[in-house]
C-alpha positions in Angstrom: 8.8 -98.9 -16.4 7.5 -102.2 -15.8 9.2 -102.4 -12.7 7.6 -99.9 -11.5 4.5 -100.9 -12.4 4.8 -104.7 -10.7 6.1 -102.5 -7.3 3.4 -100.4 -7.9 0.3 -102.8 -8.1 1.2 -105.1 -5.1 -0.4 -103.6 -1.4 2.4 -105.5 0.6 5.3 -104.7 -1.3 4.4 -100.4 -1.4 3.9 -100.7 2.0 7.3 -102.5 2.6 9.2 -99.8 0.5 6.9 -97.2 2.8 8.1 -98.9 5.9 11.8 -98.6 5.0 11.5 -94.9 4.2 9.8 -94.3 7.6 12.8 -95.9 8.8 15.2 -94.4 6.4 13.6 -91.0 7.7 13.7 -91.8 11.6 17.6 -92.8 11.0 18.1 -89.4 9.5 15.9 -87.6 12.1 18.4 -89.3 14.9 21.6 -88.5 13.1 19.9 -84.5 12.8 19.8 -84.2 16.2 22.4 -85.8 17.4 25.0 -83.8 14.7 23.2 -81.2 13.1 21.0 -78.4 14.4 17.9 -79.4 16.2 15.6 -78.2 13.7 16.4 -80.5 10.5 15.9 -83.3 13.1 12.2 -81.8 13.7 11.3 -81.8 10.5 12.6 -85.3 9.9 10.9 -86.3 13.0 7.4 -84.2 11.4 8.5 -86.7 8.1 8.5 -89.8 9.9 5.0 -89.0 12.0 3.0 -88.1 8.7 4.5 -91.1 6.5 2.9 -93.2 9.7 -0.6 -91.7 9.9 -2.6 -94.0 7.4 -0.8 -97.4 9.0 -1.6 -95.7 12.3 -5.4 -94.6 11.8 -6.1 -98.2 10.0 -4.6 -100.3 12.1 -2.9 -102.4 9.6 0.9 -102.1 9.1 -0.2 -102.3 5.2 -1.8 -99.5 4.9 0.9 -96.8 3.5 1.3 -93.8 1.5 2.5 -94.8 -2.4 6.3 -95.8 -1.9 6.9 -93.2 -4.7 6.2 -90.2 -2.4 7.9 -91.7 0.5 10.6 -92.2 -1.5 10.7 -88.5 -1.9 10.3 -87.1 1.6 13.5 -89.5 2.5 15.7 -88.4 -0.1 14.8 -84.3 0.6 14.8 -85.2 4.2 18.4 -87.1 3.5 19.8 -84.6 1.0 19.0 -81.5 3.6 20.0 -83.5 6.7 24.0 -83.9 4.6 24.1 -80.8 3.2 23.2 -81.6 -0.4 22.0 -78.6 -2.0 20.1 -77.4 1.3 17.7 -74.8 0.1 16.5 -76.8 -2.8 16.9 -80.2 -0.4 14.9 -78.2 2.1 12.1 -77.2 -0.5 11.8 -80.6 -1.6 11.4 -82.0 2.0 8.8 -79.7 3.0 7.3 -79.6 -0.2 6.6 -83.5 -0.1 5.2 -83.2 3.7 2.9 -81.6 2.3 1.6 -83.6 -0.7 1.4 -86.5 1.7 -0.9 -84.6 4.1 -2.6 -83.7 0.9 -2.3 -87.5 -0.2 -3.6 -88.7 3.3 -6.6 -86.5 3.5 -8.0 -87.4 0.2 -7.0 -90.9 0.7 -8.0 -91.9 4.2 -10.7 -89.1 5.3 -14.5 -88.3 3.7 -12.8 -85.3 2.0 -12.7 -85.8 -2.0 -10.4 -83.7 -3.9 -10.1 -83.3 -8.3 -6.7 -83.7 -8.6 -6.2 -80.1 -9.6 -7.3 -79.1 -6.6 -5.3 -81.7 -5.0 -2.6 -79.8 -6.0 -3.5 -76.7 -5.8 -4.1 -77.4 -2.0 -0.6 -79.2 -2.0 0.7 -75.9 -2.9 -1.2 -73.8 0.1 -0.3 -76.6 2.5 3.7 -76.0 1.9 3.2 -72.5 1.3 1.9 -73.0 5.5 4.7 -75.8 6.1 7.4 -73.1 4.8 5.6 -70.5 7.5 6.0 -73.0 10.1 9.0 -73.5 9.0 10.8 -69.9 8.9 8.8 -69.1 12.4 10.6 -72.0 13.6 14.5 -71.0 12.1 13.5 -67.4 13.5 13.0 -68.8 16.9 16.6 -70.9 16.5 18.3 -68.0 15.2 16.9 -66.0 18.5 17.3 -68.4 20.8 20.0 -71.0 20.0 21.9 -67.9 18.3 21.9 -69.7 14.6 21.8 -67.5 11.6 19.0 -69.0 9.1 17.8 -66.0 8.4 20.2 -63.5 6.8 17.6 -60.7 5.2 13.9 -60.2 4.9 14.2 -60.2 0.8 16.0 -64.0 1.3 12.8 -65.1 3.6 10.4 -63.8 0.6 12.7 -65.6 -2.2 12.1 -68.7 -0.2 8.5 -68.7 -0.2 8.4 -67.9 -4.3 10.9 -70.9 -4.4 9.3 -73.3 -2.3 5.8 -72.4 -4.3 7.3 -73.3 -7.6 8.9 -76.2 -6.3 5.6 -77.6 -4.8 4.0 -76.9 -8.0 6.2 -78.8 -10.3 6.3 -81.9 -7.4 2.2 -81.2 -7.2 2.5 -81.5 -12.0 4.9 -85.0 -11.7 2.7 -86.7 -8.5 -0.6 -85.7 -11.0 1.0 -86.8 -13.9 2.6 -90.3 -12.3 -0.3 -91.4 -11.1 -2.2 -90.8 -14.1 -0.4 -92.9 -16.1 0.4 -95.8 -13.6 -2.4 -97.3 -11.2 -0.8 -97.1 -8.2 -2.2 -99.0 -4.7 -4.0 -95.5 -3.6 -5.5 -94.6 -6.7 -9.4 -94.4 -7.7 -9.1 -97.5 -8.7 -7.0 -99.4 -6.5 -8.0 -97.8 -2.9 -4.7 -98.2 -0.2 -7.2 -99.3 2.5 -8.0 -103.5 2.3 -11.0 -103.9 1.5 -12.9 -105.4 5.1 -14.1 -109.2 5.6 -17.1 -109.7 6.6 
């Protein structure tokens, strides 16, 4: 644990683990589409863009998500992307798209969210992602003649799964950062503080 706290304290070392699991994530988005079918490459590609917002908004490479949750899109982006349990794979990756939009909006917009609700909204937000998502597989299955989507009970299951797996992710973010101040908690904001 006390590595985790030292990596977790230091603003240039998160954002140097957050950097190489954007690039961990673009690698897999490239081998997705160039071996695998297009849409595992989009949502690596989807990944990649939302790990990138805060450095891109702020202007400072620094500036990152906590490494822990980019740790987590990567390895549900990887795990899918090879085949390693896919459905759950799959959950996890949209599931933690979705807590970092979550993460960003509470850490780099006015918005201010309990952490409850923080999760809560984590849970909506995939619930959407997962929409996107089987909108998107129906459109491959109909146009690109892949076969996601075997049955309309299957597409329901998937949304009760992907709930309950964004809820336990939402319960383990809420109770990590509790218990460790991480760069992007209340008391340690991500954003460098500004020189005047």
């Amino acid at each position: 644990m006390a590595l985790t706290h030292s990596l977790a304290r230091n603003v240039t070392t998160n954002a140097t683990l957050g950097w190489v699991f954007v690039g961990v994530v673009t690698l897999i988005a490239a081998v997705s589409l160039l071996m695998a079918p297009l849409i595992g490459g989009l949502l690596a590609l989807i990944a990649a863009g939302v790990l990138v917002v805060p450095a891109v908004w702020r202007r400072d490479w620094r500036v990152m998500l906590p490494w822990p949750l980019g740790s987590v899109v990567a390895v549900g982006v990887t795990a899918r992307t090879f085949g390693v349990a896919p459905e759950i794979s799959g959950y996890v990756a949209i599931s933690s798209v979705a807590l970092a939009v979550v993460v960003e909006l509470d850490s780099f917009t006015g918005v201010e969210m309990s952490r409850r609700f923080a999760v809560g909204f984590a849970v909506m937000t995939t619930i959407a992602f997962q929409s996107w998502w089987t909108i998107a597989t129906y459109y491959s299955d109909q146009l690109v003649g892949t076969s996601f989507i075997r049955s309309q009970a299957e597409l329901q299951w998937d949304l009760v799964a992907v709930m309950a797996v964004s809820l336990v992710m939402g319960q383990l973010f809420m109770w990590y950062f509790d218990r460790i101040e991480h760069v992007g908690s209340r008391h340690r904001p991500v954003v460098p503080e500004e020189r005047s």
